[in-house]
PyMOL Python script that loads the backbone (N, CA, C, O; Angstrom):
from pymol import cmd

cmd.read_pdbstr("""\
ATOM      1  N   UNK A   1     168.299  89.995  65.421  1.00  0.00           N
ATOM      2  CA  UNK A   1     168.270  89.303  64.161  1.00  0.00           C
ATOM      3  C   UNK A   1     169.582  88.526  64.004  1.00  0.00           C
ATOM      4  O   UNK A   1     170.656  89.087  64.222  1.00  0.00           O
ATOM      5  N   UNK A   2     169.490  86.904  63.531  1.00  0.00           N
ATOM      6  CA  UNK A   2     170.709  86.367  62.764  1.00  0.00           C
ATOM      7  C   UNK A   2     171.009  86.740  61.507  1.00  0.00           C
ATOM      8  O   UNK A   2     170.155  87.048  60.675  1.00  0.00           O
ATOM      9  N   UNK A   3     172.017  86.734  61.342  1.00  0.00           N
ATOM     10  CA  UNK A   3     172.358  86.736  59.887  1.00  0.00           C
ATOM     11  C   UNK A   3     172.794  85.136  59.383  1.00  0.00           C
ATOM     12  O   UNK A   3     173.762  84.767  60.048  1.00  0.00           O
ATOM     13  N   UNK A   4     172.474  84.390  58.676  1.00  0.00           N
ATOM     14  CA  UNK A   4     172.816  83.346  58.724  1.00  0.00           C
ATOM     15  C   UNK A   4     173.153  82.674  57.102  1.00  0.00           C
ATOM     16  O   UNK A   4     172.065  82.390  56.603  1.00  0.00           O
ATOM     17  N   UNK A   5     174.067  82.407  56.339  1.00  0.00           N
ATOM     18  CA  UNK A   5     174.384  82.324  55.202  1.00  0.00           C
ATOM     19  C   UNK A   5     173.417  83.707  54.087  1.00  0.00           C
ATOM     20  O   UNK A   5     172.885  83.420  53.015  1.00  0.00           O
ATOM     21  N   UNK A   6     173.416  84.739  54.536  1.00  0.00           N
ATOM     22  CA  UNK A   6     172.987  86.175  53.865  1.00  0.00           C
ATOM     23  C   UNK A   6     171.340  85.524  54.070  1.00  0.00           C
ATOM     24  O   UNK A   6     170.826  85.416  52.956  1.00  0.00           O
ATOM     25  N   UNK A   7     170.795  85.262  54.717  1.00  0.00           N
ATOM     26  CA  UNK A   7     169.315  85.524  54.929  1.00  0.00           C
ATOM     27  C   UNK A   7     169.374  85.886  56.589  1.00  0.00           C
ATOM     28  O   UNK A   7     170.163  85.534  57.466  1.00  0.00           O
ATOM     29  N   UNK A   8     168.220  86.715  56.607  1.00  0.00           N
ATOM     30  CA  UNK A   8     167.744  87.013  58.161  1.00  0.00           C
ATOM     31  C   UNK A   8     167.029  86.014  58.827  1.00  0.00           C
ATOM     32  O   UNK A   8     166.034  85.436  58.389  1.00  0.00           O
ATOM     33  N   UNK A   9     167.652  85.808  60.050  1.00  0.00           N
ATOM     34  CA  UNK A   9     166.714  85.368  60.563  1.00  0.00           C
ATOM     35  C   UNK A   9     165.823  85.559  62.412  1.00  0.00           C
ATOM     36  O   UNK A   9     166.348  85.671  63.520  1.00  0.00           O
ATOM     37  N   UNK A  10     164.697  85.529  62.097  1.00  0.00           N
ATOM     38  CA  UNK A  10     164.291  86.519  63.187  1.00  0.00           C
ATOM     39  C   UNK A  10     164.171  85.013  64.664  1.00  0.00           C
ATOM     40  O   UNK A  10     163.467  84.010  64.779  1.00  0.00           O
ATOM     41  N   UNK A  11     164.966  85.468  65.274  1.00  0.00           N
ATOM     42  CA  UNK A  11     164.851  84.765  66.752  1.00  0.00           C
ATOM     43  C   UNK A  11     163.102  84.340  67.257  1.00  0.00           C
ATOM     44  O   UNK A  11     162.693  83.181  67.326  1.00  0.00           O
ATOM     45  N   UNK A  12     162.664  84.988  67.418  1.00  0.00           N
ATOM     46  CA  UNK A  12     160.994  85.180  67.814  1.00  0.00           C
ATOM     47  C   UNK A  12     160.099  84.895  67.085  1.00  0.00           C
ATOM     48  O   UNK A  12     159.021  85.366  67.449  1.00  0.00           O
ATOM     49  N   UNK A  13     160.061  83.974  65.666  1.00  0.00           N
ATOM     50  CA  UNK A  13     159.212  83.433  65.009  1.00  0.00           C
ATOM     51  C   UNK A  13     159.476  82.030  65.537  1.00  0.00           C
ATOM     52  O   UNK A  13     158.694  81.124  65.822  1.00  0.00           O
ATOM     53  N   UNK A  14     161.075  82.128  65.595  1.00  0.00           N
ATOM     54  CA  UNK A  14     161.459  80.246  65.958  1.00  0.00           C
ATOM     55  C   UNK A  14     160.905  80.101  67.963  1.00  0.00           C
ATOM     56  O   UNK A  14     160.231  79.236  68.524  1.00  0.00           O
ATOM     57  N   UNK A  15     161.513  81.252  68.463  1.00  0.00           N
ATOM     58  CA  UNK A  15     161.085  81.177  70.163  1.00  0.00           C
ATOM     59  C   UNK A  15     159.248  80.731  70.143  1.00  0.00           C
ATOM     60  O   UNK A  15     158.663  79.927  70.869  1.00  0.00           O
ATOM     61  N   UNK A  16     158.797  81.442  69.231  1.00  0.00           N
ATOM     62  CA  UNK A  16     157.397  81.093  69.247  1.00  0.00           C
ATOM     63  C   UNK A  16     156.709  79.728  69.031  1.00  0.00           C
ATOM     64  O   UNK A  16     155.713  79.165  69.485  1.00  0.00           O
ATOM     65  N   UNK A  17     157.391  79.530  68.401  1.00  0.00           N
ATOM     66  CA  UNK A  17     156.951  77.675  68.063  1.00  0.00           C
ATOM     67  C   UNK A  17     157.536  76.572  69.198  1.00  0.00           C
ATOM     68  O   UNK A  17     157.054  75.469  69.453  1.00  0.00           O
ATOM     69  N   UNK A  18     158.737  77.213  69.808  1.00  0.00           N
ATOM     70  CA  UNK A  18     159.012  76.308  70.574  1.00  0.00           C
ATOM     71  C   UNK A  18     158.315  76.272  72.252  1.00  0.00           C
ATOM     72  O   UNK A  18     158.486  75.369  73.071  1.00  0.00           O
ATOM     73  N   UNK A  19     157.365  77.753  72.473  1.00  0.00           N
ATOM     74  CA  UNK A  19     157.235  77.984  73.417  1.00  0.00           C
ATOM     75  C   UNK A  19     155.593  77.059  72.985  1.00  0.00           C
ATOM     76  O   UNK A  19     155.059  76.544  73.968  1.00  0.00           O
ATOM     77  N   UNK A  20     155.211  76.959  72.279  1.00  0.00           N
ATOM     78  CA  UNK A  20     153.747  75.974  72.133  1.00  0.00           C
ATOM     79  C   UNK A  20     153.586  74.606  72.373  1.00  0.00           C
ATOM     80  O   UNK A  20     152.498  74.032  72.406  1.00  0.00           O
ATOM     81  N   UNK A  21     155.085  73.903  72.601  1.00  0.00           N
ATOM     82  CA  UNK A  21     155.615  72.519  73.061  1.00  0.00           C
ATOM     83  C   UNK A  21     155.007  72.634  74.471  1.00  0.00           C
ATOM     84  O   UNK A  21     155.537  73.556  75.091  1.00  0.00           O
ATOM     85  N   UNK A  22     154.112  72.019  75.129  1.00  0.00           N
ATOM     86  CA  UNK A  22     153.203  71.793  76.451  1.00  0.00           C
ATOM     87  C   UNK A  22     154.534  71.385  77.360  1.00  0.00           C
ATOM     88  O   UNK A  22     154.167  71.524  78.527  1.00  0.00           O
ATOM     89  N   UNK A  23     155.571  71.053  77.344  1.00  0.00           N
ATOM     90  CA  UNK A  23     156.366  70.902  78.441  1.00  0.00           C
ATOM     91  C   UNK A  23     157.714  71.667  78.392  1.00  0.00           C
ATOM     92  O   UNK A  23     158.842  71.444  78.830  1.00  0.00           O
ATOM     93  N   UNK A  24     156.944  72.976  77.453  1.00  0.00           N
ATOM     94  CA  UNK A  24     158.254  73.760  77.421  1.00  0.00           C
ATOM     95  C   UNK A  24     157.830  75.066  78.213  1.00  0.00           C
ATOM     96  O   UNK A  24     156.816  75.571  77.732  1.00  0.00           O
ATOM     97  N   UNK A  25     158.472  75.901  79.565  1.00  0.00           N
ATOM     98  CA  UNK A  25     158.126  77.394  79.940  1.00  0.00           C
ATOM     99  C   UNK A  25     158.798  78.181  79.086  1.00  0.00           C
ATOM    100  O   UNK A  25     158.133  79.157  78.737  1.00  0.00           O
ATOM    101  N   UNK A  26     159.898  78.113  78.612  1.00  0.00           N
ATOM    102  CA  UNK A  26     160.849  79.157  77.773  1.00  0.00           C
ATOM    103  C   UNK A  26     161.287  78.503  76.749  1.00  0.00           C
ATOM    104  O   UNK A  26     161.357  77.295  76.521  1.00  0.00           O
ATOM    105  N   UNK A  27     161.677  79.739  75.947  1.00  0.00           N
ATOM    106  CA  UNK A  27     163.047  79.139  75.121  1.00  0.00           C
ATOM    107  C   UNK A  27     163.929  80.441  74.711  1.00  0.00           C
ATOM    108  O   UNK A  27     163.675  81.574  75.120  1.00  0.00           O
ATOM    109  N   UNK A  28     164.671  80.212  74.108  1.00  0.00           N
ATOM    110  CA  UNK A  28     165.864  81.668  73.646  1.00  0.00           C
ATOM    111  C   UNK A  28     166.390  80.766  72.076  1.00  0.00           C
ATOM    112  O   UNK A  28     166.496  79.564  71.833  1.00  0.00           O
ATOM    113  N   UNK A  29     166.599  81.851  71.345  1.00  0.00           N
ATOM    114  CA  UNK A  29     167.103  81.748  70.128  1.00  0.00           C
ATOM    115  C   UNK A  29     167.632  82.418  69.624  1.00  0.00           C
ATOM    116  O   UNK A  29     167.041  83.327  69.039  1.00  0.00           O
ATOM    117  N   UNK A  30     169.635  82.268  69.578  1.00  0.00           N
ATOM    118  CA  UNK A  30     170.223  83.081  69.526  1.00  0.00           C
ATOM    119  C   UNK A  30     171.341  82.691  68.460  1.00  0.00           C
ATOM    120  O   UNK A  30     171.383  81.462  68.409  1.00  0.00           O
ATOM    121  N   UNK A  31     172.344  83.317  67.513  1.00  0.00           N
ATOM    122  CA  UNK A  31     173.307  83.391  66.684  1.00  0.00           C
ATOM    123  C   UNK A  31     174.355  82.849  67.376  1.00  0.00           C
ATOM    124  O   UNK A  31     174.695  83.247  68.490  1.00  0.00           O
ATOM    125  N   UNK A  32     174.894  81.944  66.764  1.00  0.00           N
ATOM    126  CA  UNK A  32     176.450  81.608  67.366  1.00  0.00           C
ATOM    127  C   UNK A  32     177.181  81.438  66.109  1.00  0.00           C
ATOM    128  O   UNK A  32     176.667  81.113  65.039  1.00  0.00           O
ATOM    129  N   UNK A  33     178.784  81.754  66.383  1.00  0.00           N
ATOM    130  CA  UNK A  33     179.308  81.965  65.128  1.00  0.00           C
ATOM    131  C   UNK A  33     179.393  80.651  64.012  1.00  0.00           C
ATOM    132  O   UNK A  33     178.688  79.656  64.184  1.00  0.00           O
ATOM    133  N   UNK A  34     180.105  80.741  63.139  1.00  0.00           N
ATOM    134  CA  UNK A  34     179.826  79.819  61.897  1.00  0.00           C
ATOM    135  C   UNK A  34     181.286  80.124  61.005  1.00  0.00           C
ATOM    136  O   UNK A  34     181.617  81.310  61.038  1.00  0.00           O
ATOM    137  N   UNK A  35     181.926  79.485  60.451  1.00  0.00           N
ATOM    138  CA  UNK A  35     183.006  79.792  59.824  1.00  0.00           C
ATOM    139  C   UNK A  35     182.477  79.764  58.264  1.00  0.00           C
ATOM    140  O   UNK A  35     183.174  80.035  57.286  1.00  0.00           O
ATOM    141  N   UNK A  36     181.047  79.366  58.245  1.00  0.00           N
ATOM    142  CA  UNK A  36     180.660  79.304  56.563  1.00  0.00           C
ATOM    143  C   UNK A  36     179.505  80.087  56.222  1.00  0.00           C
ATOM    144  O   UNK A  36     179.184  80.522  55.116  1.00  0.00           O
ATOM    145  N   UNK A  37     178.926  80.204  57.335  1.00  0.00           N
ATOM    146  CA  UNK A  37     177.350  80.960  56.951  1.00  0.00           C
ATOM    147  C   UNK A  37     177.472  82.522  57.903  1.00  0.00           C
ATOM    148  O   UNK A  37     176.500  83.277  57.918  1.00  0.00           O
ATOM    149  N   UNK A  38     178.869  82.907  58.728  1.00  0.00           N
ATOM    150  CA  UNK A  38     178.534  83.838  59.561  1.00  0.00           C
ATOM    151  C   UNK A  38     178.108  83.691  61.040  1.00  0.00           C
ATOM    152  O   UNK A  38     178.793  84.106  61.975  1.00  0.00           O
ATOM    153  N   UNK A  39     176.734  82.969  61.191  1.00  0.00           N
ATOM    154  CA  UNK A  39     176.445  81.859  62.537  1.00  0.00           C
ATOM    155  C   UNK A  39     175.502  81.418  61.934  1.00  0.00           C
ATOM    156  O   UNK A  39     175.086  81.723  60.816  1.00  0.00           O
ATOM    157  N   UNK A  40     174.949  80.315  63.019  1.00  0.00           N
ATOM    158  CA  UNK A  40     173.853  79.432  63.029  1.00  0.00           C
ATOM    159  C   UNK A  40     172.614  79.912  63.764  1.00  0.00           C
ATOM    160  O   UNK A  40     172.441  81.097  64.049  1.00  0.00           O
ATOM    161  N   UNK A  41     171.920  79.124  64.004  1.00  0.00           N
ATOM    162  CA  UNK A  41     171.192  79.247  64.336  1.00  0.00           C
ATOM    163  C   UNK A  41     171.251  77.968  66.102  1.00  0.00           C
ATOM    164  O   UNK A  41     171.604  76.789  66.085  1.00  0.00           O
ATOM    165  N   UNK A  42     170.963  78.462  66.879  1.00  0.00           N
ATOM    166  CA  UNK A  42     170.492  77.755  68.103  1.00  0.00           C
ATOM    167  C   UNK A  42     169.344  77.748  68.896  1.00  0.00           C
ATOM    168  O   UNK A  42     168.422  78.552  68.768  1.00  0.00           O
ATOM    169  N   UNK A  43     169.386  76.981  69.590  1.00  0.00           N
ATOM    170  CA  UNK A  43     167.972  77.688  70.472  1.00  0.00           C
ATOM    171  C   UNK A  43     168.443  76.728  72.220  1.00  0.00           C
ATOM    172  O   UNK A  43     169.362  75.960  72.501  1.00  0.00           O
ATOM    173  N   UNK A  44     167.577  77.147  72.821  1.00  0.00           N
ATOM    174  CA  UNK A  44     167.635  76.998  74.214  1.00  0.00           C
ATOM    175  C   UNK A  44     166.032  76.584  75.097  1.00  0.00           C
ATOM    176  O   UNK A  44     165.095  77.378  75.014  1.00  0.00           O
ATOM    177  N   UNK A  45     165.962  75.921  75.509  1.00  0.00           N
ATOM    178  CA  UNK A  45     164.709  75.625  76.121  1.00  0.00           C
ATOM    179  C   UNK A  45     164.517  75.355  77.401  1.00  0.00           C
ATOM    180  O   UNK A  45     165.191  74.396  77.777  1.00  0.00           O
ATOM    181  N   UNK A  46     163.759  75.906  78.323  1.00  0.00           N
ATOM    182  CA  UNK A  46     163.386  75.684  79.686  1.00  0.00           C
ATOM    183  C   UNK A  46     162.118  74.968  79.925  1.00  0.00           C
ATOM    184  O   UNK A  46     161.005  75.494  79.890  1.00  0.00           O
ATOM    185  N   UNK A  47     162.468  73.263  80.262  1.00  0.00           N
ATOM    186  CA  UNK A  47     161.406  72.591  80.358  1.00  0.00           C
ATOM    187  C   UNK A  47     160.272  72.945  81.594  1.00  0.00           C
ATOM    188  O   UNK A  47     160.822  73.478  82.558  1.00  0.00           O
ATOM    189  N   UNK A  48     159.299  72.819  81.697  1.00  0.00           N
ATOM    190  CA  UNK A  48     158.302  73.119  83.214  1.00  0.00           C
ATOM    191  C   UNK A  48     158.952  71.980  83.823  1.00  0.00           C
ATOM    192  O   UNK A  48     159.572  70.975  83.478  1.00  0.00           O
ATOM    193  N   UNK A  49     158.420  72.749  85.225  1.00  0.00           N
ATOM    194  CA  UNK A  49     158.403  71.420  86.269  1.00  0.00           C
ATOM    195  C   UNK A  49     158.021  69.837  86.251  1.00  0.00           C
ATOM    196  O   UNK A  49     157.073  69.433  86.924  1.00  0.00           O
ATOM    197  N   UNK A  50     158.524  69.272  85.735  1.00  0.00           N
ATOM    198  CA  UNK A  50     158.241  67.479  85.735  1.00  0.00           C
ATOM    199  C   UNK A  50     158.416  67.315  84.304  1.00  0.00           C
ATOM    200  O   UNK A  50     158.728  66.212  83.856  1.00  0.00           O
ATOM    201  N   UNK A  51     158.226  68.409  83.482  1.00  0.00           N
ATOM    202  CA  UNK A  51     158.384  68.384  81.873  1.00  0.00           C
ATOM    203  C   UNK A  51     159.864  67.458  81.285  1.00  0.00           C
ATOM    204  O   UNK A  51     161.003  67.333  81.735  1.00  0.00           O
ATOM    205  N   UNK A  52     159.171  66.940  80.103  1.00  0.00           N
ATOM    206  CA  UNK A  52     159.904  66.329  79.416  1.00  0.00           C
ATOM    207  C   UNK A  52     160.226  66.615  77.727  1.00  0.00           C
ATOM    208  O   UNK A  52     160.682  65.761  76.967  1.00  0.00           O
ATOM    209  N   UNK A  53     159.901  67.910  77.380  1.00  0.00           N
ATOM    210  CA  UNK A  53     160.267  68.362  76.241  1.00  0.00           C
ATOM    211  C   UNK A  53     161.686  67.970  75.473  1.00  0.00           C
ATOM    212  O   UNK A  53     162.792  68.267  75.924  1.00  0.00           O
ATOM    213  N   UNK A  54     161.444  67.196  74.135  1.00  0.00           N
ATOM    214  CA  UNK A  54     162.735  66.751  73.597  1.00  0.00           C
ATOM    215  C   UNK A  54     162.696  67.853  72.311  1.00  0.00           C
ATOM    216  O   UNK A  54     161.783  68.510  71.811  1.00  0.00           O
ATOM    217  N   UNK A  55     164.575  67.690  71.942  1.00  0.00           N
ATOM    218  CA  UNK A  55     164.799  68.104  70.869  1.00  0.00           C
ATOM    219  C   UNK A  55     163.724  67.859  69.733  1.00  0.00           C
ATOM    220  O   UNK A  55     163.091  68.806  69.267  1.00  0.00           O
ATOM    221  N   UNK A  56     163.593  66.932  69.428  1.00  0.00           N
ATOM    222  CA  UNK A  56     162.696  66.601  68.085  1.00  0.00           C
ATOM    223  C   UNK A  56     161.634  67.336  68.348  1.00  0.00           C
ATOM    224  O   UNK A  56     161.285  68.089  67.438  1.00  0.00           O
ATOM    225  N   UNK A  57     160.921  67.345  69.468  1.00  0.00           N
ATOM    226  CA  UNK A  57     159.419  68.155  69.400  1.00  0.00           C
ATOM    227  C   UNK A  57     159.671  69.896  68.750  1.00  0.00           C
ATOM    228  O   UNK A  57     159.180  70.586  67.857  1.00  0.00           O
ATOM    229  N   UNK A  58     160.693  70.042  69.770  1.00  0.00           N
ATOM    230  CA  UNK A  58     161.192  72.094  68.763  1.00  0.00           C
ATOM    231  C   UNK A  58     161.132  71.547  67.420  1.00  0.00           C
ATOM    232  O   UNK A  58     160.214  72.011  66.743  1.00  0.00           O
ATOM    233  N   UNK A  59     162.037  70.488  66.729  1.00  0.00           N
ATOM    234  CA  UNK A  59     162.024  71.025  65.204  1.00  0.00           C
ATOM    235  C   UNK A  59     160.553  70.726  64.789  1.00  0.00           C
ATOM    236  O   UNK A  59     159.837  71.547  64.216  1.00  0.00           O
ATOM    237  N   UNK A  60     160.183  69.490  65.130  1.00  0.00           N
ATOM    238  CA  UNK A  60     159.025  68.782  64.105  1.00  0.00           C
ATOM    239  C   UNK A  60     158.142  69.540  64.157  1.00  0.00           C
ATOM    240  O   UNK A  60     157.354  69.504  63.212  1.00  0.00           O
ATOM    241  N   UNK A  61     157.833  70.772  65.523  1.00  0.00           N
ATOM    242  CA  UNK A  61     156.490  71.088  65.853  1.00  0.00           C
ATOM    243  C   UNK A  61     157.018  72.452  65.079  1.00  0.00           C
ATOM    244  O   UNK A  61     156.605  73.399  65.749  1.00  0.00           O
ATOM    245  N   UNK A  62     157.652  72.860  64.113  1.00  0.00           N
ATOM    246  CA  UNK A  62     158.399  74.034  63.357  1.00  0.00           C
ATOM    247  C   UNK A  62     158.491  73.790  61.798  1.00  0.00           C
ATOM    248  O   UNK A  62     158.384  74.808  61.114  1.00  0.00           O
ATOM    249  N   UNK A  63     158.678  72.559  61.116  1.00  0.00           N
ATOM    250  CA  UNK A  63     158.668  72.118  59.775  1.00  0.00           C
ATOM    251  C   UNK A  63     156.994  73.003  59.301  1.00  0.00           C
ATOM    252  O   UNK A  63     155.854  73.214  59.716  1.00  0.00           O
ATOM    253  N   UNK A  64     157.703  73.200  58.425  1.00  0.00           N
ATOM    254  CA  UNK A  64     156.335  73.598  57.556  1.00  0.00           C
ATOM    255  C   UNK A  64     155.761  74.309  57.550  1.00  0.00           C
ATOM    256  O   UNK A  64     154.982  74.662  56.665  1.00  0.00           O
ATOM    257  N   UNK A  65     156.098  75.042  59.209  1.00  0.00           N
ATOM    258  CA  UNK A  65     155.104  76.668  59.718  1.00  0.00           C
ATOM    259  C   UNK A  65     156.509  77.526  59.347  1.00  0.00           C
ATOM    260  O   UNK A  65     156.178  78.658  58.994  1.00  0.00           O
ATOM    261  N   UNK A  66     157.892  77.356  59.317  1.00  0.00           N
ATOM    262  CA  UNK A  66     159.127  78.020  59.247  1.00  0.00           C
ATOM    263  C   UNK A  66     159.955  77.287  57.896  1.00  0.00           C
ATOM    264  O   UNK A  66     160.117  76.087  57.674  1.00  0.00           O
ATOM    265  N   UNK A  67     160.381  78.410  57.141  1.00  0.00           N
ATOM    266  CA  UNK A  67     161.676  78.353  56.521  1.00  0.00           C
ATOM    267  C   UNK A  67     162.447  77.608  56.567  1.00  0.00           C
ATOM    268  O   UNK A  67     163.274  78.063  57.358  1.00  0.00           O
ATOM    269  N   UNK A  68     162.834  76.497  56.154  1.00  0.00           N
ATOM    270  CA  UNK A  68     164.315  76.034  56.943  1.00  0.00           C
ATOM    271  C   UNK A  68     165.042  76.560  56.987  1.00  0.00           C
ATOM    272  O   UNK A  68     165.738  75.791  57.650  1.00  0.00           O
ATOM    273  N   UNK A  69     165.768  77.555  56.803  1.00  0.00           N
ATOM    274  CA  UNK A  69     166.980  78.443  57.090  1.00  0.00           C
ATOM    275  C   UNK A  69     166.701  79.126  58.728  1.00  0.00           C
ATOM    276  O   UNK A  69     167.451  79.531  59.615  1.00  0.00           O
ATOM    277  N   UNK A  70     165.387  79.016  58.591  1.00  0.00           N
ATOM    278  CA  UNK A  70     164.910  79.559  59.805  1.00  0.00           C
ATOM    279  C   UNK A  70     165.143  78.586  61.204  1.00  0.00           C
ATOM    280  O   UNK A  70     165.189  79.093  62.325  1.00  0.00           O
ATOM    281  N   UNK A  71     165.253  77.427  61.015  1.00  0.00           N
ATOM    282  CA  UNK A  71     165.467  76.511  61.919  1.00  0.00           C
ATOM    283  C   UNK A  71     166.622  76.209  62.697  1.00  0.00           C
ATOM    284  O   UNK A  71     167.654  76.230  62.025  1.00  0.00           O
ATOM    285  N   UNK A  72     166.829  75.835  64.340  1.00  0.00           N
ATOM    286  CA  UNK A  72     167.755  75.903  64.614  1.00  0.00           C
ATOM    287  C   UNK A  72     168.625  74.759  64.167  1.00  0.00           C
ATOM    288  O   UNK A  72     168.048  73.861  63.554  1.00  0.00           O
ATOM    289  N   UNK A  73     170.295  74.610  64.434  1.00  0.00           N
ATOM    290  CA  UNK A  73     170.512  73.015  64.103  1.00  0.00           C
ATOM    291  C   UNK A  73     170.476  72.467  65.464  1.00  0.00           C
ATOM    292  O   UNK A  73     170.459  71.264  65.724  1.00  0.00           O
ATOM    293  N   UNK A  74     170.461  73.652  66.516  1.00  0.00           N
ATOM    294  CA  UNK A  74     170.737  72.532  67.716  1.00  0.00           C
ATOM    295  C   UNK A  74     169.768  73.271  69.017  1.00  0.00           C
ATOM    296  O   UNK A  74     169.730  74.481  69.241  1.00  0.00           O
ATOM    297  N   UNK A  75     169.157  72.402  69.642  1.00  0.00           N
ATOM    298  CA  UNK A  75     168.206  72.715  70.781  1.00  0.00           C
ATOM    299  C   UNK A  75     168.605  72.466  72.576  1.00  0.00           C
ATOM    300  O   UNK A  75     167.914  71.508  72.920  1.00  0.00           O
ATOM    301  N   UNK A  76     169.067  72.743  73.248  1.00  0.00           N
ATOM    302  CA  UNK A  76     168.999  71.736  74.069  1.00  0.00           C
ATOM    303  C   UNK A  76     168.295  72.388  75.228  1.00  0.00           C
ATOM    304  O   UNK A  76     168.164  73.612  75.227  1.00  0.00           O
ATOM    305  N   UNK A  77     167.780  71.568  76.329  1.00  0.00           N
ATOM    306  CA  UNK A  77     167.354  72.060  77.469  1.00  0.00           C
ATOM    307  C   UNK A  77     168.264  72.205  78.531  1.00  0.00           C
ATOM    308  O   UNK A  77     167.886  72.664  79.610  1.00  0.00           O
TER     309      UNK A  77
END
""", "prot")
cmd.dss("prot")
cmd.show_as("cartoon", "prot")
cmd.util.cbc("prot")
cmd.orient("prot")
């Protein structure tokens, strides 16, 4: 679990949405520190073979099914 400006937030609701991106095999979503909220939120993604999964697809394909607090600020592959 993050802790992230005093709300929880669970890694594996956000890993889940990003793993439904068709050119994504993995992802990880983990706490890194924060000098205002405690940490943030991140995430990590392992594109498939020939895949071209972008940042924008993790958040956009996440609006509306997640919290925003729940969201990472930063994705990268």
């Amino acid at each position: 679990m993050i802790i992230s400006g005093g709300y929880n937030v669970h890694p594996k609701e956000f890993e889940f949405e990003i793993d439904r991106i068709p050119d994504v095999l993995e992802s990880a979503v983990v706490g890194v520190p924060h000098p205002d909220f405690g940490e943030r939120v991140v995430a990590a993604a392992v594109p498939t073979a020939g895949g071209a999964a972008a940042e924008r697809d993790g958040v956009a394909g996440a609006e509306g099914r997640l919290v925003p607090y729940n969201l990472p600020t930063t994705i990268s592959a």
